[in-house]
Each structure stands twice: as structure tokens, then as C-alpha cells.
C-alpha positions in Angstrom: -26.0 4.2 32.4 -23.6 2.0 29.5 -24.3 -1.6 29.4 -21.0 -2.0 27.0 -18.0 0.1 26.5 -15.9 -0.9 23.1 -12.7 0.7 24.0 -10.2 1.1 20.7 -6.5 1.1 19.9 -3.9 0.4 22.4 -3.1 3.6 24.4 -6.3 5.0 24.5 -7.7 1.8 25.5 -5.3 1.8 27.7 -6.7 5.3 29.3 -9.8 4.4 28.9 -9.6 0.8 30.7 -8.1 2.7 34.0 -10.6 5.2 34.2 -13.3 2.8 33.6 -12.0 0.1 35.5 -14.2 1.2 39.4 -17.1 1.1 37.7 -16.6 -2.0 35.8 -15.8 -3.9 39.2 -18.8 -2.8 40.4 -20.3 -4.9 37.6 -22.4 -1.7 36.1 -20.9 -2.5 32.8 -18.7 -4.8 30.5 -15.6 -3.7 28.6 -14.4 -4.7 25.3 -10.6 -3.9 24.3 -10.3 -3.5 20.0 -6.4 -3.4 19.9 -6.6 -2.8 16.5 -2.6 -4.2 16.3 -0.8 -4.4 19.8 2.3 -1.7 19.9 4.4 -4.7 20.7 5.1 -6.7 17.8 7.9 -9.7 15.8 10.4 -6.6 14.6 9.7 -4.0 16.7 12.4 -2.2 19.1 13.2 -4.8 21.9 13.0 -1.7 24.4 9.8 -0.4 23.3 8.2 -4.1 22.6 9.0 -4.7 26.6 7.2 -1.7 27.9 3.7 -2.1 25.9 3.4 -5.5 26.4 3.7 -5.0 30.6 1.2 -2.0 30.0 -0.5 -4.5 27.8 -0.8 -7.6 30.9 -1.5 -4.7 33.2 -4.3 -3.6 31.8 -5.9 -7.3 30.8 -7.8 -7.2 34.4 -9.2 -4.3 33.6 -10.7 -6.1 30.1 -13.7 -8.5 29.9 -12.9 -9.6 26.1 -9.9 -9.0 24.0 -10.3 -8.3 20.1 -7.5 -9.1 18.0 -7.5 -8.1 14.2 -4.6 -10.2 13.2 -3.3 -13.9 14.0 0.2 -12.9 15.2 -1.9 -10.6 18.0 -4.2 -13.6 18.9 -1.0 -15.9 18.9 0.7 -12.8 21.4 -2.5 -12.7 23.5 -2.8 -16.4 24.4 0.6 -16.8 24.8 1.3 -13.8 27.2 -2.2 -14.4 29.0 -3.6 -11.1 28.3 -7.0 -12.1 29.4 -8.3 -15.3 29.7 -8.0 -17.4 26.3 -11.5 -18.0 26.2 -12.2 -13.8 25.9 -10.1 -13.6 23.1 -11.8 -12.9 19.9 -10.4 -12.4 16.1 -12.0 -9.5 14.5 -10.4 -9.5 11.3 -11.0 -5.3 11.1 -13.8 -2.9 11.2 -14.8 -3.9 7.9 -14.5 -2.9 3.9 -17.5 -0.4 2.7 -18.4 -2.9 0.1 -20.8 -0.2 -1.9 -17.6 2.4 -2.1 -15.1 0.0 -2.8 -17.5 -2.1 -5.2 -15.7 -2.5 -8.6 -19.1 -2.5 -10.7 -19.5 1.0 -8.9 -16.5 2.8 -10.7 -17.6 4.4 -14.1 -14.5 4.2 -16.4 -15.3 7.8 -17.1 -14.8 8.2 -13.9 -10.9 6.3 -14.0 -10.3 8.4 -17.3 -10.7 11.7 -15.2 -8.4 10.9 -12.7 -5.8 9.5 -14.9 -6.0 12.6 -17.2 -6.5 14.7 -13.9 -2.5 13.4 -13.6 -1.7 13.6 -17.2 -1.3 10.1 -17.7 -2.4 7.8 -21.3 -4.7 5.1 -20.3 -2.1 2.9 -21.1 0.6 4.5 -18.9 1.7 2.5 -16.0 0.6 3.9 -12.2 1.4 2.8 -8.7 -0.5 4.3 -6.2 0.5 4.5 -2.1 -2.1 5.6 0.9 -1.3 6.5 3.9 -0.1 9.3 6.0 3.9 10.8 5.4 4.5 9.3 8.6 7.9 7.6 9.3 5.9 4.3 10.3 4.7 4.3 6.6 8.3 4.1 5.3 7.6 5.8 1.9 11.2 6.7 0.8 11.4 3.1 0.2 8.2 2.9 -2.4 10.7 6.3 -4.4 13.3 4.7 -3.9 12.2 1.2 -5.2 10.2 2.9 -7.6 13.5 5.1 -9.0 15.2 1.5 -9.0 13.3 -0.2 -11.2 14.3 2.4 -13.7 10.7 2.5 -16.2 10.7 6.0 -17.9 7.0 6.0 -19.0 5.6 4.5 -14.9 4.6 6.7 -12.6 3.9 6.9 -8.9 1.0 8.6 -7.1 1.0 9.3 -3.0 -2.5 10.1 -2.0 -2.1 11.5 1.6 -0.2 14.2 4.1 1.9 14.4 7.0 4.9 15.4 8.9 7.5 14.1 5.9 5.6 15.1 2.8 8.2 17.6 2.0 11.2 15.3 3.4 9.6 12.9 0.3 9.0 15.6 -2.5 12.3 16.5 -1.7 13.9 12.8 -2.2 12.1 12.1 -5.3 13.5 15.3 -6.8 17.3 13.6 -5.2 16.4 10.7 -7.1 15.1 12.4 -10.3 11.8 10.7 -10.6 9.8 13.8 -10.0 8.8 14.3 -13.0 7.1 10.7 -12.6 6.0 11.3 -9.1 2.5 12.5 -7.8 1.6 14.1 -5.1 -2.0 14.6 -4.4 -2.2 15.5 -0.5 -5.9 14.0 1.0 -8.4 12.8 -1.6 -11.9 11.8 -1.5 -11.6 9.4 -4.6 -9.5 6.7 -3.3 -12.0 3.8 -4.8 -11.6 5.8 -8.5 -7.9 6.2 -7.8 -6.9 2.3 -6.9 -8.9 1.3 -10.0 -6.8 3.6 -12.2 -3.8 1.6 -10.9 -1.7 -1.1 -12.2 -0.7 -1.7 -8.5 -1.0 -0.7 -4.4 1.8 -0.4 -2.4 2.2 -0.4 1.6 5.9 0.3 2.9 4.8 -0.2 6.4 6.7 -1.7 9.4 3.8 -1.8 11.8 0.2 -2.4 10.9 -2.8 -3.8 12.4 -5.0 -4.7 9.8 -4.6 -2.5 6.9 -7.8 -0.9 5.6 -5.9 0.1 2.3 -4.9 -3.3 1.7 -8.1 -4.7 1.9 -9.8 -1.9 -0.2 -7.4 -2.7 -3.2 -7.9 -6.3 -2.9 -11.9 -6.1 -2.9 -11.2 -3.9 -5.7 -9.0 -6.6 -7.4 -6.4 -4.1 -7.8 -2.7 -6.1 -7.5 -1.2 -5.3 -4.5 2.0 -5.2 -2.7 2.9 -4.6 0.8 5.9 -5.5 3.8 5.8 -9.2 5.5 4.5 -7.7 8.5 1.2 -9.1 10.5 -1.7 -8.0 9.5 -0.8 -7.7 5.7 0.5 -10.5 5.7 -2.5 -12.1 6.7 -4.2 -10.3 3.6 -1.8 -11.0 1.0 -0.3 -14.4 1.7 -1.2 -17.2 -0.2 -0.8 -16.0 -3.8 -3.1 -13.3 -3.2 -0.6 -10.3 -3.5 3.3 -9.8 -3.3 5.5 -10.0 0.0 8.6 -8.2 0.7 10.7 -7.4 3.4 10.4 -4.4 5.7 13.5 -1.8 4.2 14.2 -4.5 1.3 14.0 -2.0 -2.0 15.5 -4.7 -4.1 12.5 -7.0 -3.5 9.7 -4.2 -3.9 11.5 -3.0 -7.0 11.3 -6.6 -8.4 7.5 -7.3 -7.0 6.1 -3.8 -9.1 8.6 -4.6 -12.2 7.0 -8.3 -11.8 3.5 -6.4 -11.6 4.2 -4.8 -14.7 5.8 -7.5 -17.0 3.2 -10.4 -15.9 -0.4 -8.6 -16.7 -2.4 -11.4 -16.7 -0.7 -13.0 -13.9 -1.3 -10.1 -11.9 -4.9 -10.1 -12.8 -5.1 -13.3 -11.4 -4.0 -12.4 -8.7 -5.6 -9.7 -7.8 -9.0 -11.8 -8.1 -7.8 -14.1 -5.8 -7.2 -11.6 -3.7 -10.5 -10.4 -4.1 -12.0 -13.7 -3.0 -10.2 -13.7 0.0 -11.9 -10.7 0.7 -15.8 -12.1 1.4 -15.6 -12.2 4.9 -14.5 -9.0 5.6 -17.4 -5.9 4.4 -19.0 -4.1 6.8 -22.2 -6.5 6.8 -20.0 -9.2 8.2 -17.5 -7.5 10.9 -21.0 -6.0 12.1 -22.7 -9.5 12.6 -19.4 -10.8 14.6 -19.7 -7.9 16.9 -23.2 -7.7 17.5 -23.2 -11.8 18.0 -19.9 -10.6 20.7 -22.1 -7.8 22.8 -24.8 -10.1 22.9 -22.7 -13.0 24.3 -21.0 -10.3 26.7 -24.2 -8.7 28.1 -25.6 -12.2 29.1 -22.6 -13.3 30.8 
């Protein structure tokens, strides 16, 4: 009885699409593929790249739009075919929760907790990471950048869990930062967390559209992620700092820059902010309703 199926990510869509795909010939419905960051991708394992890309162009028959969350996927899906250009949409996410993530929202009572929560001065320096200890994540090169750039009174927080958490507890004890190192397993408080942060820090050698990224920048938090798509699409421009995937040099430069530029950083950060108004939750939601709309009349 669906008018509209929004499929999401690639290999569910993937699932999905097949077992949809009788019933969509019979025209009961239309279906609309979120890829939410191809598993193909510009750095990813030749091998791997060459098998989801033909699942990818098998599947586009089985799709009646195409959202892409990130230019270097629209660039892919035009330029393989995927679907026909003219059902290819950019969706830049699902959107930022602009009331959580509102700056004017976070008591500095609320920042002082957390920060003496971790036993930290007000003044003491804190980068903060989000994600999962996933190996996709890359976060022994945030310790290992961080044990680099050699600052006794910094710290480091993790907020998050997964399969390498104790593979990265371990390192940072290897490296002798643990003393400077915080991990906090799954929080609720990520808002109150990024604004006790000098800095945010992605590792990441595949992502989509980052939500993490986006949330520090609407909170004009500084922030620092890998030149991959998607956060590069959020940071570029002056609006955060670039570095290569694996390059602990280069991060270990961008958080000592971070730290010995303040105001620069600040400035920064509010330009990141700005770039920011097109993407709450108010917004994404009037792109995708004007998208089902223009689908259920075709």
C-alpha cells in the first residue's frame, strides 16, 4: 500500500532495491536510493572499489532517483551512469539538530561539569574524537599525532566504543599519553562535550557526510578532519584544517596550529559555522519533501 520507499545506505539499499524491485515495475510505488557515501570511492582498495561500483550500476534500474550526500558521489554517479543524470539529487545529509547542537543552548555550567567531570582546568587544552573504535575511523593516528606533538598539560578525549577500544587504551599506554588520554565509552552529552573543546578530530578514510563534523562546525568548535569526500566538502575553504589520510605529521601540526593560533582558530571556526546554514534539519526536510513530491507526480 507505499506510494514511496526511501531506501538507505549502500548494501541495504542494495537488498532492499532487489526485493522491491517486482513491485516497483508494476509501477505500485517509486524508490528512492540515499547512498549516504557509495562504498566505492578516490583511495579505496582497487579490488573492493570494482565490485561495489558493478553492484552499484546493477542495481541503478532498480532506482527511480539517486541521492548523493557529497560532490565526489554526484561526480561518480553521472559519470558511471548510475541512473539517469536527471534523477540524481545532492542531499547534503540528513540534517544537523539545530536546537541540540545550538551554541546559545550550552550553559557554561554545564561545560564546567564536564571538564571537571575529566579533571581538567578551564584553561587546560582538550581535543575531543567521535566515532566508533572501528578500524575505518583510524584512531591510533589522532594518539599517535596527539603523543607527537609532545604538550604535557593537552589532553585527549574519545567519546565512543567498539571492536578496538582496548587495541587503543592499550597504544596510548605504548605511547605514554594515558595519563592525558580519556576514555569515555558512549555519551549523551556530545553538544556539552564539543563546546568544552579547543578542537574536533576525524581520522577517517571513508565517510559519507560526517554528522560529527557538521555538529562541531554549527557549534563553531575548530575542527580537523582527513581530505577525504564528504569532510572535505565541510571543511574546505578556510573553514577547518585538511590532512591526509595516515599523515600524523600533518594532524600533529593542524592541532599544535589549533593551539598556538586562538583567535585564528576562532575565526575559523565561525566560518565554519556559516557554512553550516543550509544544512539543519528544517532544511534537508524541505529538499526531501519538495523530492517525494516531484517523484509521486512523475
Amino acid at each position: 500500500q507505499y506510494n514511496l520507499v526511501n531506501v538507505s545506505t549502500p548494501v541495504a539499499a542494495f537488498v532492499a532495491r532487489y526485493a522491491l524491485n517486482n513491485w516497483r515495475k508494476q509501477g505500485k510505488f517509486k524508490v528512492i536510493y540515499t547512498a549516504q557515501g557509495f562504498h566505492f570511492y578516490q583511495g579505496g582498495a582497487p579490488h573492493k572499489n570494482a565490485i561495489f561500483l558493478a553492484l552499484e550500476k546493477l542495481a541503478g534500474p532498480w532506482t527511480d532517483y539517486l541521492v548523493v550526500v557529497n560532490r565526489e558521489d554526484e561526480e561518480a554517479a553521472q559519470r558511471y551512469g548510475l541512473v539517469p543524470h536527471q534523477r540524481v539529487r545532492y542531499i547534503p545529509g540528513t540534517g544537523i539538530n539545530v536546537d541540540r547542537f545550538n551554541p546559545n543552548a550550552i550553559g557554561e555550567a554545564e561545560v564546567l561539569n564536564v571538564r571537571q567531570e575529566l579533571g581538567l582546568h578551564h584553561e587546560t587544552p582538550l581535543f575531543l574524537s567521535v566515532g566508533e573504535f572501528i578500524p575505518r575511523k583510524r584512531p591510533w593516528d589522532i594518539l599517535k599525532a596527539f603523543a607527537q606533538m609532545a604538550r604535557p598539560q593537552a589532553h585527549l578525549a574519545f567519546a565512543g566504543r567498539g571492536e578496538i577500544l582496548e587495541e587503543m587504551q592499550q597504544l596510548a599506554a605504548d605511547l605514554g599519553v594515558q595519563n592525558q588520554v580519556h576514555f569515555l565509552g558512549m555519551r549523551s552529552d556530545i553538544p556539552t562535550l564539543m563546546s568544552a573543546s579547543s578542537a574536533t578530530i576525524l581520522a577517517s578514510e571513508q565517510e559519507g557526510l560526517p554528522n560529527c563534523v557538521m555538529e562541531s562546525l554549527y557549534l563553531e568548535i575548530p575542527t580537523i578532519g582527513t581530505e577525504i569526500r564528504g569532510t572535505r566538502d565541510l571543511l574546505e575553504g578556510g573553514c577547518g584544517l585538511l590532512f591526509k589520510v595516515g599523515d600524523i605529521d600533518g594532524l600533529a601540526r593542524s592541532m599544535a596550529w589549533v593551539l598556538d593560533h586562538p583567535e585564528d582558530a576562532r575565526i575559523m571556526a565561525k566560518r565554519g559555522r556559516e557554512r553550516m546554514t543550509d544544512y539543519g534539519v528544517p532544511q534537508i526536510l524541505k529538499v526531501y519533501e519538495a523530492l517525494y513530491a516531484e517523484a509521486l507526480s512523475a
